[in-house]
N, C-alpha and C positions, 0 to 999 in steps of 0.2 A: 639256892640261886647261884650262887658261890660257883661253885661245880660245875654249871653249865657253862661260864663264864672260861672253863680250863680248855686248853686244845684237843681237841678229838670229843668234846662234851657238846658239842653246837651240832648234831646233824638232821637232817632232812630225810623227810618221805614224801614222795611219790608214789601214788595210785593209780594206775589205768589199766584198762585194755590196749592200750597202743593200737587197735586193728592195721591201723598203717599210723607210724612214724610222719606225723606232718611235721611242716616247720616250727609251730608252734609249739606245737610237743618239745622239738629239740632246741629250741630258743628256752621254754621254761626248764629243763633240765641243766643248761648250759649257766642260768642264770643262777640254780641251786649251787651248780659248782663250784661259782664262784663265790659265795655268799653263806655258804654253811662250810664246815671240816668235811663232812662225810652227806652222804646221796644215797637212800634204798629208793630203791625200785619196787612197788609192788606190781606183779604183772600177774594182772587180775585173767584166771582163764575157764570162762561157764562151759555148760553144755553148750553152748550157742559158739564162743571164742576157741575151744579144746583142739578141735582141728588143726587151728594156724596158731598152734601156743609156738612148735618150735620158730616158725617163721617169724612170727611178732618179737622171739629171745633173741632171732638173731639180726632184724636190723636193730636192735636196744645194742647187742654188744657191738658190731660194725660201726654205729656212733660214735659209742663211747668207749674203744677198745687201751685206749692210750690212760683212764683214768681210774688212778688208783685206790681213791678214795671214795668210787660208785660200787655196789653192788647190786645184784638184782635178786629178789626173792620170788618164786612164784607162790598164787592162790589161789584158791578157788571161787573167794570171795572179795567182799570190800568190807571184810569183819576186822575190824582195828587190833583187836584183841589177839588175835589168832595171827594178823601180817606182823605187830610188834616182836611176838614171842619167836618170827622168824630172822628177824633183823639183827646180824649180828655187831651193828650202829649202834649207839647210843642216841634214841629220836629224843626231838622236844618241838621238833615242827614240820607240822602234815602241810602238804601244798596241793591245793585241789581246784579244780575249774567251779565256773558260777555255779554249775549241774552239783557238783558233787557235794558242796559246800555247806550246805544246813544240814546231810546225814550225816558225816564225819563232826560235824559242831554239835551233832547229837549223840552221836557214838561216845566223843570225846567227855561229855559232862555227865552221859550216862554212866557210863567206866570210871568217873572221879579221877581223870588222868590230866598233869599239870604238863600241858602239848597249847605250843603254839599253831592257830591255823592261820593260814594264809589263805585268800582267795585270789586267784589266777581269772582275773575278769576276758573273756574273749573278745577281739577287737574286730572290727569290720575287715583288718587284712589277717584274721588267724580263720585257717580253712580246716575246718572238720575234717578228721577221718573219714566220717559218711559221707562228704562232698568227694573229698579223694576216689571213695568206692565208686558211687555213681558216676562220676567219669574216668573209671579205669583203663578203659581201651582208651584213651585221649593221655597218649605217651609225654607230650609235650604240658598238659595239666598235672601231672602227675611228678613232669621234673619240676618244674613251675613250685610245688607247694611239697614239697618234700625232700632232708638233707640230701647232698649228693652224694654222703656213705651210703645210701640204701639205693640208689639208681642202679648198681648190679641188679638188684634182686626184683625190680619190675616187671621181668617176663613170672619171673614165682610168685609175685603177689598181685600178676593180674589174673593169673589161672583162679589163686588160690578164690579171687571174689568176682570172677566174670560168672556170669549168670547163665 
């Protein structure tokens, strides 16, 4: 207990697909920064996400290019096991939305691993990625709910999910 209590021993993880960068995304990251020593990223990428792995890495690092104490792991899963052993953080607490929350609380007790979770409750003004997608030609929706480091990369992430 001790230990975690030392500097550089408090950090945080982060799980997502990011499919696009919403505000909320970059509000709960922004919030890890301030609030742990260190920040991984897992940036979860299926058969379904593998396409826009590099685009999804690169508004994560246009965010948060100024911060030294984030990194970003990639995976292919949301296997706690497998993202930990990439982390070169010292985690002790998982941050994960209402969605993700009772697998990782099960991962977590399953594994017998001493990891704080947090749950990131969604609010009526935090917009989904999928909201995001579905009105992707809708430029002004799009600046609307997502950081302004990633408003470069609009014309690349409407191709990448216009239909």
């Amino acid at each position: 207990m001790l230990i975690k209590k030392l500097p550089g021993n408090n950090g945080a993880l982060i799980i997502g697909k990011f499919r696009v960068l919403t505000n909320a995304h970059y509000k709960m990251i922004k919030d890890a920064l301030k609030n742990y020593d260190t920040v991984s990223i897992a940036l979860v990428s299926n058969r379904i996400t593998k396409a826009t792995k590099d685009l999804r890495r690169q508004m994560l690092e246009m965010s948060f290019q100024n911060e030294p104490n984030l990194e970003i792991v990639e995976t292919i899963s949301g296997n706690l096991a497998t993202i930990l052993n990439k982390c070169r953080y010292n985690i002790n607490n998982i941050i994960v939305g209402t969605d993700r929350f009772q697998d990782f609380k099960n991962q977590i007790k399953k594994l017998n691993l001493d990891l704080n979770i947090k749950e990131i409750k969604r609010t009526n003004d935090d917009i989904s990625a999928t909201k995001v997608i579905q009105n992707i030609n809708d430029k002004e929706y799009f600046y609307n709910n997502t950081p302004k480091s990633i408003h470069p990369l609009y014309n690349e992430i409407k191709n990448a999910y216009s239909k």
